[in-house]
N, C-alpha and C positions, 0 to 999 in steps of 0.2 A: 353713610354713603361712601361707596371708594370712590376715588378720586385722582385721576391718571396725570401728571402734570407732563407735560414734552417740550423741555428748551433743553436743547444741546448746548449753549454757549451760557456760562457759567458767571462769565464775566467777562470785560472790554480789555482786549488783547492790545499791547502796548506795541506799536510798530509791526504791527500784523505777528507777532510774535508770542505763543502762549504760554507767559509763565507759571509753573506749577504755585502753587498757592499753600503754606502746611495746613489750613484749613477755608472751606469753602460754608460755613453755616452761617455767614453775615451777606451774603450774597442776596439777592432781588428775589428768587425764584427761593430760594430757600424759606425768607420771610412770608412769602406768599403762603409756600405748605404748613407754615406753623399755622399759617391763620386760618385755614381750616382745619388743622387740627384742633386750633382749640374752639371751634365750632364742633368738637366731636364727629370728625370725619376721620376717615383712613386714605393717608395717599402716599403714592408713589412719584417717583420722579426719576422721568428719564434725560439721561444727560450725555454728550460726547464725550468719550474716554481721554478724549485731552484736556480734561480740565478736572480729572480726577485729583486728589488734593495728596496732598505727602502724608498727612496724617489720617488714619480715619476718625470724624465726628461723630459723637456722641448725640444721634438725630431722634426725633421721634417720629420718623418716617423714613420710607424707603429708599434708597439711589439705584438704579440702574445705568451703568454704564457700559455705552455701546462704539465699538472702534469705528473710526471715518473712513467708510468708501472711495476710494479714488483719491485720497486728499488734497493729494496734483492740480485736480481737477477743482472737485469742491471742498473751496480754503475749509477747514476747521474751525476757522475765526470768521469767516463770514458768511457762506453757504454749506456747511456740513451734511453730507449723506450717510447717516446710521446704517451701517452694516447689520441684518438682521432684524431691522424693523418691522418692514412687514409681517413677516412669520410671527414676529413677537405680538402681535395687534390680532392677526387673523386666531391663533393662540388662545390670547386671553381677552379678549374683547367683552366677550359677556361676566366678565370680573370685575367690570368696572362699570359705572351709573353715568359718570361724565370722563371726558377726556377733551382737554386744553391746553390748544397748542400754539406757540408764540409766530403770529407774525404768519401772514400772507404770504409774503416770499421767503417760503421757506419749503426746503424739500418734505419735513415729516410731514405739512400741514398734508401736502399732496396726496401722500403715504394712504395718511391717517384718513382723509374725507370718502375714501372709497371702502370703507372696513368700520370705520366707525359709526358711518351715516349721521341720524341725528344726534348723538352721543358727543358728536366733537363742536367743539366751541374755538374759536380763532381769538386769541386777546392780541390783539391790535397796535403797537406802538410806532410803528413808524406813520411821518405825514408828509412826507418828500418822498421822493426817486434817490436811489441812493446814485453813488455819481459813478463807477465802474464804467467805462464803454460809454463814456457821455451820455450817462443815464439808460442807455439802449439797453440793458439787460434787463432792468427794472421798469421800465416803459411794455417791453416786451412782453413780460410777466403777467403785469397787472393787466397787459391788453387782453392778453390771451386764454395763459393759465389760470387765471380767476375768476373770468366767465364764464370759463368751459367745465375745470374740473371743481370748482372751489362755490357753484350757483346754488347749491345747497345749503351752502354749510354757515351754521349763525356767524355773526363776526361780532367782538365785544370791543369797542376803543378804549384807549387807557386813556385819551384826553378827546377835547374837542377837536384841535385842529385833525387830530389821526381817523376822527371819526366822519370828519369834512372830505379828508385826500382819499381813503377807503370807500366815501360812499360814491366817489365817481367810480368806480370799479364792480361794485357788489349790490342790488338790493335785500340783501341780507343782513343789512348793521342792522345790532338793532341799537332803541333809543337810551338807553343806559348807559352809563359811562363806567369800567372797574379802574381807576387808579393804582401807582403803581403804590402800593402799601407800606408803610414803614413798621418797626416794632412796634406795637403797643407795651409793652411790659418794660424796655429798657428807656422807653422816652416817653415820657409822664410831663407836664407842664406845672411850675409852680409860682407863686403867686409875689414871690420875690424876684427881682429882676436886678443886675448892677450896672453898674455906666460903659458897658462896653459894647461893640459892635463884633460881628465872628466874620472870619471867612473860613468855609470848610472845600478844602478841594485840593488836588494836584497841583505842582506848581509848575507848568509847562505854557508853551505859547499859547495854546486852547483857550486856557480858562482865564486870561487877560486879569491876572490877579494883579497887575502894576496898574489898572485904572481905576481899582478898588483901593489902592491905596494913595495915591493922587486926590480923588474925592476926602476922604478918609483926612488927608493933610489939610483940605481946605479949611472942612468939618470943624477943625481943632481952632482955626482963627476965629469964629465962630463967638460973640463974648457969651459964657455960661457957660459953654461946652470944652474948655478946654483941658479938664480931666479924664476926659472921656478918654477908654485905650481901643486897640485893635488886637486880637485873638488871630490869629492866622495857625489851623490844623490843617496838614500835608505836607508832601514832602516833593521832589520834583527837581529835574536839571538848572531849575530858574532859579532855586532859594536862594544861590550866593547873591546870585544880581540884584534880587529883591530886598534884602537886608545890605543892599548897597545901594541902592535904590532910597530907602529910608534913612539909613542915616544920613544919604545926600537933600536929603528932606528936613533933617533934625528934630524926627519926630522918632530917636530912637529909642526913647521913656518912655513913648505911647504905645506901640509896637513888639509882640511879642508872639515869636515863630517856637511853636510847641512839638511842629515834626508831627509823625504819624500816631496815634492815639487809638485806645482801643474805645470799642463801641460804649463801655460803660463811661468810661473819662469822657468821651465826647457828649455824652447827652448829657452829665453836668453843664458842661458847658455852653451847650447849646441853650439850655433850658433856663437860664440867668442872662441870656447877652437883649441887648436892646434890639437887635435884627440880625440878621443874616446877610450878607454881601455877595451876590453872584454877576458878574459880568462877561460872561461866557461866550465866544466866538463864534462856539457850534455844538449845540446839544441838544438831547429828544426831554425825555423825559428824566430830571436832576432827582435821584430818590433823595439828598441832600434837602430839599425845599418841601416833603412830605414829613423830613425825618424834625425839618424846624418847624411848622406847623403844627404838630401833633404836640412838640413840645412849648407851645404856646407862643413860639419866637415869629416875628413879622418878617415877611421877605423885601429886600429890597434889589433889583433884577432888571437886565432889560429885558425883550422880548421877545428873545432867542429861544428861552426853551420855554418846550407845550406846555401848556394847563394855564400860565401866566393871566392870559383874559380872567380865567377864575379866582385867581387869586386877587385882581382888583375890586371884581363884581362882588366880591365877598368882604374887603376891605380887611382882606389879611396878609396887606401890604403895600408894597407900591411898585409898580411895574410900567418900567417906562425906557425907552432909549436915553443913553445920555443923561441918565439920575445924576444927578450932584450932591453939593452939601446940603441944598435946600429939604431934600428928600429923607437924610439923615437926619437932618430938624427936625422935622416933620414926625418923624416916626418914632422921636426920641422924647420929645413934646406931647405926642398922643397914644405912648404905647398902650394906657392901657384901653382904650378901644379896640386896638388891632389886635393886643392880645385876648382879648375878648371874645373877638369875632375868631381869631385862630381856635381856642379853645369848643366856639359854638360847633366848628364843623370838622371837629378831629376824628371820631367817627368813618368818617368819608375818607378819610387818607391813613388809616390805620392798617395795619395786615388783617386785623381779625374782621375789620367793617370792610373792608374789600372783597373779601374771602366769601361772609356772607351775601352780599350784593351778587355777587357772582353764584351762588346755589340758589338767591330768590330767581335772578335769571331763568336757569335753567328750568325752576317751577313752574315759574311763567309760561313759558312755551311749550314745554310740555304737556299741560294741559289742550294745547291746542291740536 
């Protein structure tokens, strides 16, 4: 089957600013293509020319890069217009079996639903109004452009809540969910685990890494648990503060800031620690919390980002506002249930089981 992917935005532009990247094959949409590749498919991927990378990758699949329309107009970084698209779709349309395109508000989807017909599929991530114009743009959108031109066309949610906010908009979703997929092949789960906790993430005011480590301090007074360390992968304008932060804590033996890490170093570590730490201020969906799951590791998270409901209904973690030490106990006490249960459903958060879910899809309905 070919397989037409269409996300222009590559990765999360830091101050609406896109920096070039010397490689872009560990990215979300990248993973995705692998994994139907190794379902034996053939795909392509279309992407906005600013986020083309300094080096070229070494892919088992295609990149298409298409310059930004207007960019004045529509940001690069947050509504991008492919220059070229169209012609490219009316073109090669019958080249391709399926074609999936990210996100409702988005200009390609618009492009695409009138050339594509049933061939195009919408993968879903947003579950909010994004805030632009007091949400007026994106209120707008969904009122309008999604009834009118988008009434066709399937819509696939990456989580529940996206699948909740999209269905007041479309009777189109359908009832399958495709998550966002992490590696299968560089994060594998095993059956040894050590006495530490991870945190993986930037270190900026976002990701509220200072109340990860506040709990994290409590944790240590904890009696048993005082050998236990903390992992912290990323790097970020807060690190000084935070290793100031800690040693005003005196928990500077337990604590250890690793900086940025590549994809293989990280899934060691991810795939040994006792849980994961997310305490996040504002996010959609963390590929960070697929990428620990898959590798057997428990999430412990407030309730900020999607999928969270499922990851307690499954008991492959613990998800709650305001987690404390007690939650650390907790997971640290009963990991291997939790890892257990992460291992049951790794499948479902993989690239390659996403990838698939996503072609049983299209089966499905096409038959109808």
């Amino acid at each position: 089957m070919n397989i037409l992917l269409i996300n222009l935005i590559l990765y999360t532009a830091e101050k609406r600013v896109v920096a070039k990247r010397k490689s872009i094959k560990d990215c979300l949409i990248c993973n995705f293509a692998n994994g139907f590749v190794e379902n034996g498919h053939k795909v392509t991927i279309i992407a906005s020319e600013d986020f083309k990378p300094l080096e070229d990758d070494d892919l088992p699949f295609e990149i298409l890069y298409f310059k930004s329309w207007m960019p004045g107009i529509f940001k690069p970084d947050r509504l991008p217009y492919p220059k070229g698209l169209r012609k490219f779709l009316r073109r090669n349309i019958d080249n391709y079996d399926m074609v999936i395109s990210g996100e409702t508000f988005s200009m390609p989807s618009v492009l695409a639903a009138g050339i594509c017909k049933e061939k195009l599929y919408i993968w879903q991530e947003m579950s909010f109004h994004q805030k632009t114009l007091h949400k007026l743009v994106s209120k707008t959108w969904h009122n309008v452009i999604v009834p009118i031109f988008l009434k066709n066309t399937k819509i696939v949610a990456r989580s529940e809540e996206a699948q909740q906010f999209i269905s007041n908009y479309s009777h189109n979703v359908v009832e399958e969910i495709v998550r966002n997929g992490a590696n299968a092949h560089e994060l594998y789960p095993d059956e040894m685990s050590e006495d530490y906790f991870i945190v993986v993430s930037r270190l900026d005011e976002r990701k509220n890494v200072r109340v990860s480590i506040d709990q994290f301090a409590k944790f240590l007074k904890v009696p048993g648990y005082e050998h236990y360390k903390l992992i912290i992968i990323g790097y970020g304008v807060l690190e000084d503060k935070l290793k100031l932060q800690v040693k005003s804590l005196g928990i500077d033996d337990s604590v250890y800031f690793l900086g940025r890490k590549s994809h293989q170093e990280l899934a060691v570590h991810l795939r040994h620690a006792k849980g994961l730490l997310i305490n996040t201020v504002e996010d959609l969906n963390l590929l960070t919390i697929a990428e620990a799951i898959i590798s057997g590791t428990p999430v412990i998270s407030n309730t900020v980002p999607d999928g969270m409901e499922y990851i307690n209904n499954n008991n492959m973690g613990i998800s709650r506002n305001g987690w404390d030490e007690t939650d650390l106990v907790e997971v640290a006490t009963n990991y291997e249930s939790y890892h257990k249960a992460c291992v049951m459903h790794r499948d479902e958060m993989t690239n390659v089981g996403c990838a698939k879910i996503m072609v049983d899809i299209l089966m499905k309905y096409k038959k109808k």
